[in-house]
N, C-alpha and C positions, 0 to 999 in steps of 0.2 A: 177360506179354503175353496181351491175350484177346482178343476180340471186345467189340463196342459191347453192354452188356445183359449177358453172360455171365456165371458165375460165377467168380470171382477164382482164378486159374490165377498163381501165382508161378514163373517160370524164374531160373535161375543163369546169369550170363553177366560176360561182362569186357568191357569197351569201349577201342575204342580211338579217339583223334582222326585224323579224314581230312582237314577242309578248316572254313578259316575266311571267311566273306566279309562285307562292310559292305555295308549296303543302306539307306541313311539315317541315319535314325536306330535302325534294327537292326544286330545282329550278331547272321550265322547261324553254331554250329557243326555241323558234320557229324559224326557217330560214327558209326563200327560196331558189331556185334554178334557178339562169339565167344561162343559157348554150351561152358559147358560139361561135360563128359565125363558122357554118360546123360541130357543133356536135349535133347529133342525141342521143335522148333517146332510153334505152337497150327496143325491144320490151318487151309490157306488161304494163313497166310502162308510165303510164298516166301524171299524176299531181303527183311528187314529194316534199317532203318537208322534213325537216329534226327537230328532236326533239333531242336535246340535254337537261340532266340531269344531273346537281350537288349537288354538296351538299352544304351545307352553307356558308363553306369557297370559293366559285365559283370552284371547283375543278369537272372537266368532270368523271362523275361516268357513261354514257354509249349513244353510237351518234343511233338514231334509224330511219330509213328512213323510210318514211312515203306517198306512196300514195295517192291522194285523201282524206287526212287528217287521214289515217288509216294505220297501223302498214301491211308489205309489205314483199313479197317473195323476195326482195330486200336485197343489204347491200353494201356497201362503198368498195372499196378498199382502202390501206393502205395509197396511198398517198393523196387518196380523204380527209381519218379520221385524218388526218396530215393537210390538210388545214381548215378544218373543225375546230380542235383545238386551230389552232392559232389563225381564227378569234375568239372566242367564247372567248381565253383568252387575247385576247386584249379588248374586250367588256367588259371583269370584271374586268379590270385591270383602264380600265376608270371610270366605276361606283366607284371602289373603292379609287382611285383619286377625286373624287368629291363629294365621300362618300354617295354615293347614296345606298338604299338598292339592293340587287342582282335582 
């Protein structure tokens, strides 16, 4: 997690799922962010969270980090958006296993 421009700052963290919702032809999910043990969040940010966006087929159309529940001078770094994606497509890959909607 850095700042917009910053130099590439990689954190350890575990996520977990809070909330799924349909918005057309979107599907938001909601993550959280446990950090853990000896890693510090990048000053600034506060309460993190993370909004992932697909599409219908569950397919990651765009990971958006989130503040205090609000869109953040924040963004991921690559191996962050890289874990980020796998849990997201293990979570659709089980829904879709058990044929649950997204």
């Amino acid at each position: 997690m850095m700042k917009y421009g910053a130099e590439h700052e990689g954190h350890r963290f575990s996520l977990c799922f809070l909330e799924e919702e349909s918005r057309g032809q979107w599907q938001d999910v909601y993550l959280g962010i446990q950090l853990e043990d000896g890693e510090k969040l990048p000053e600034g940010l506060i309460d993190p969270s993370i909004l992932v966006i697909c599409n219908v087929e569950g397919e990651i159309v765009q990971i958006v980090l989130h503040d205090e529940g609000c869109d953040s001078e924040f963004q991921f770094t690559y191996a962050e958006k890289e874990q980020i994606e796998k849990y997201v497509n293990q979570h659709v890959s089980a829904k879709k296993t058990t044929n649950e909607p997204l």
